[in-house]
MARDO-957015 format. One record per atom (N, C-alpha, C): residue number from 0; atom name; x, y, z. Coordinates in steps of 0.02 Angstrom, whole numbers. Atoms other than C-alpha are relative to their C-alpha. Example, Ala and Ser with C-alpha at 12.3 -4.5 7.8 and 13.67 -1.06 7.14 Angstrom:
// residues 2
NODE, nr, atom, x, y, z
NODE, 0, N, 45, -59, 0
NODE, 0, CA, 615, -225, 390
NODE, 0, C, 45, 60, 0
NODE, 1, N, -42, -59, -3
NODE, 1, CA, 684, -53, 357
NODE, 1, C, -39, 55, 37
END
This chain:
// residues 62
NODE, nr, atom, x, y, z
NODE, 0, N, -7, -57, -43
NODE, 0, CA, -4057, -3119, 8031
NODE, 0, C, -45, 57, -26
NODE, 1, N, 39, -57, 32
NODE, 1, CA, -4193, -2976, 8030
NODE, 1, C, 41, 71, -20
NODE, 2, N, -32, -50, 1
NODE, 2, CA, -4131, -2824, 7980
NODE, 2, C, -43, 61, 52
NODE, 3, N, 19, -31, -39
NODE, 3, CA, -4146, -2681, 8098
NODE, 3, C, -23, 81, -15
NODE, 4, N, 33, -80, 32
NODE, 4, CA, -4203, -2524, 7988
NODE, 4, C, -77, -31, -16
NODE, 5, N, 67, 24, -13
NODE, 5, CA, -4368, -2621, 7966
NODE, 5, C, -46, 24, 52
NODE, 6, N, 31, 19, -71
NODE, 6, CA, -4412, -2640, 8128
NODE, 6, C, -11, 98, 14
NODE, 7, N, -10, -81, -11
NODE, 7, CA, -4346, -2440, 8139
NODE, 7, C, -63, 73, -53
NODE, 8, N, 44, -16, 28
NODE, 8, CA, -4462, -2405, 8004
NODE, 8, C, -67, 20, 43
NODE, 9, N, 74, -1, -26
NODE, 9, CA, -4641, -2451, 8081
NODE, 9, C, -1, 24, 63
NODE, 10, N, 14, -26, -48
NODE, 10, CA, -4592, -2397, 8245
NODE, 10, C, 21, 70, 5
NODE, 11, N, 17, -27, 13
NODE, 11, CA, -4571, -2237, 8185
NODE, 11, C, -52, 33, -36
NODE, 12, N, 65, -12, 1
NODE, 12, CA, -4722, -2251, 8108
NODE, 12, C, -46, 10, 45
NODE, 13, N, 17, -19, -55
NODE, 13, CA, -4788, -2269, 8256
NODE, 13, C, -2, 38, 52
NODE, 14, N, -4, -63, -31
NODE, 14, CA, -4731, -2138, 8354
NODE, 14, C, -26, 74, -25
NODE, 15, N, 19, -86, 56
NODE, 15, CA, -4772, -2026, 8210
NODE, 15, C, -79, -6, 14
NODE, 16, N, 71, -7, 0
NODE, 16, CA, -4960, -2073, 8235
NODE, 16, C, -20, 9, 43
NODE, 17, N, 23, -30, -66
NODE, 17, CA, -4965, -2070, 8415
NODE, 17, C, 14, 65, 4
NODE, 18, N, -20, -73, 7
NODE, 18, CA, -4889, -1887, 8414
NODE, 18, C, -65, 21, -44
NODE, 19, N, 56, -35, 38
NODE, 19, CA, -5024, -1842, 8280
NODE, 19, C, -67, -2, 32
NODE, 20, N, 48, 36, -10
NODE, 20, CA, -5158, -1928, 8348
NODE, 20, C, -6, 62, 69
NODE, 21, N, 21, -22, -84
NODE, 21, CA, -5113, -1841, 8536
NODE, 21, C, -31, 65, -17
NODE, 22, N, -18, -25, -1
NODE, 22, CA, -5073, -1704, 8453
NODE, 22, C, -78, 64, -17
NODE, 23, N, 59, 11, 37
NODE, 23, CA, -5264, -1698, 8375
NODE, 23, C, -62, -10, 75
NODE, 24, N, 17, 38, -62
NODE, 24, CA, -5319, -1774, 8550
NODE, 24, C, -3, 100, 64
NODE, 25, N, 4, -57, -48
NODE, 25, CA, -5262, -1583, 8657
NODE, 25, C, -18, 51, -44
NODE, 26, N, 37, -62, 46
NODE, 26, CA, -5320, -1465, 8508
NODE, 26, C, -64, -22, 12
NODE, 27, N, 102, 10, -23
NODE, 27, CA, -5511, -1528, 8542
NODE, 27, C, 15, -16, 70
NODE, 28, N, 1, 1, -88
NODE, 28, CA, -5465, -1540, 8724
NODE, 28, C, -2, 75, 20
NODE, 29, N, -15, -74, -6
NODE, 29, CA, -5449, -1340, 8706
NODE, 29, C, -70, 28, -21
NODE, 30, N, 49, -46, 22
NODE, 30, CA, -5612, -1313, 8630
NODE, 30, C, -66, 22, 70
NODE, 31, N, 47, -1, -66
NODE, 31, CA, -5727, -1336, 8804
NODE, 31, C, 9, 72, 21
NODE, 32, N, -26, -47, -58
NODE, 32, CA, -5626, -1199, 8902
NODE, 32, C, -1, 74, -46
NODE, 33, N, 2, -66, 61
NODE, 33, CA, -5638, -1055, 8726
NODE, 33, C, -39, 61, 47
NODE, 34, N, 52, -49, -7
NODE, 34, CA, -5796, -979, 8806
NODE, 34, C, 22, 32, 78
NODE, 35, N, -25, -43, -75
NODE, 35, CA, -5728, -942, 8999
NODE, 35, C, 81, 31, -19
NODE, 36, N, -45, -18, 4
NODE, 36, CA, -5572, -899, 8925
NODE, 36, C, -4, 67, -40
NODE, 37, N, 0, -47, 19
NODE, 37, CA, -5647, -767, 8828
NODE, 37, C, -25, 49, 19
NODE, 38, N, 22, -51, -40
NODE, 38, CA, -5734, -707, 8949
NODE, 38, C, 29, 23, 57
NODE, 39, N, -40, -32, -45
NODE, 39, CA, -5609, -687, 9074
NODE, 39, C, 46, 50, -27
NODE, 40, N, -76, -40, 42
NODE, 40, CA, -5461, -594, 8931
NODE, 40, C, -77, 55, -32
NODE, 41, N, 40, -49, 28
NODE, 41, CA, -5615, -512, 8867
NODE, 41, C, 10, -1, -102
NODE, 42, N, -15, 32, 61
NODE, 42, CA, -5580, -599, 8699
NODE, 42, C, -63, 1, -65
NODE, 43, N, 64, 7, 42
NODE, 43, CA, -5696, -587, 8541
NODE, 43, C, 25, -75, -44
NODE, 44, N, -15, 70, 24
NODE, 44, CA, -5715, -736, 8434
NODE, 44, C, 50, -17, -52
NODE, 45, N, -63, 9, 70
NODE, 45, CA, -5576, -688, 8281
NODE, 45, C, 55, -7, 51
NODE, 46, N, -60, 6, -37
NODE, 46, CA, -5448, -670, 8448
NODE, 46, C, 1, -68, 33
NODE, 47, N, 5, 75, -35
NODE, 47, CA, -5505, -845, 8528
NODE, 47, C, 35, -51, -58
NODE, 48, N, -48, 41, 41
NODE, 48, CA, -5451, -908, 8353
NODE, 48, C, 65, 17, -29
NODE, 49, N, -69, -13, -29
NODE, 49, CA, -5288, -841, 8360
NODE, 49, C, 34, -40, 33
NODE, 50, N, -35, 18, -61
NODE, 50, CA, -5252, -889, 8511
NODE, 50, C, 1, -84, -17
NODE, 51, N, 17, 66, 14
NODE, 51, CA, -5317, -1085, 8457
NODE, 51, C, 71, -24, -47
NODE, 52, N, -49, 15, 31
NODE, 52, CA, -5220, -1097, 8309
NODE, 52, C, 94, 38, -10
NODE, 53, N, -56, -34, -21
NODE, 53, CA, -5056, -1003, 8381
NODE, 53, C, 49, -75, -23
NODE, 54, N, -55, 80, 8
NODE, 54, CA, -4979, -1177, 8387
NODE, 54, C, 29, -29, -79
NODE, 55, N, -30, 16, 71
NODE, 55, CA, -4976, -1206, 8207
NODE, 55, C, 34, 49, -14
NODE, 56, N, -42, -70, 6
NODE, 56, CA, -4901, -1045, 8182
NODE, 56, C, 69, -6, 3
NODE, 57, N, -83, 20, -59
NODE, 57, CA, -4751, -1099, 8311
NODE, 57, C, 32, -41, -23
NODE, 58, N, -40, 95, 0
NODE, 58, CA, -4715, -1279, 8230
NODE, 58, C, 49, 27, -50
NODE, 59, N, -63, -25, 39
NODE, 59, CA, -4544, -1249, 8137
NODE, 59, C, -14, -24, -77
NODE, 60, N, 1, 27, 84
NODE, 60, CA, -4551, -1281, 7924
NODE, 60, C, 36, -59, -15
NODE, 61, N, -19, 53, 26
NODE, 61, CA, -4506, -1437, 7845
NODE, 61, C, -16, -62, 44
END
């Protein structure tokens, strides 16, 4: 009989990499749109990176 924390193992491995991976995947999906976005908010380039890395900021500790 397999045991079932195994199995619970790698497929949380897996979820953990797809999440990273996406997560890696819409942060460079954000870099195209920087330059009309700074020119519509009227944004200089220390506030565009702000605004970029806001998200790490947000993610809760531990």
């Amino acid at each position: 009989m397999k045991s079932p924390i195994r199995m619970t193992k790698y497929r949380t491995l897996l979820l953990a990499t797809i999440g990273f991976n996406f997560s890696f995947l819409i942060w460079f999906s954000f870099a195209p749109f920087t330059g009309g976005m700074a020119e519509e908010f009227g944004l200089d380039a220390a506030e565009i990176g702000i605004l970029a890395s806001s998200a790490i900021w947000m993610a809760p500790f531990g």
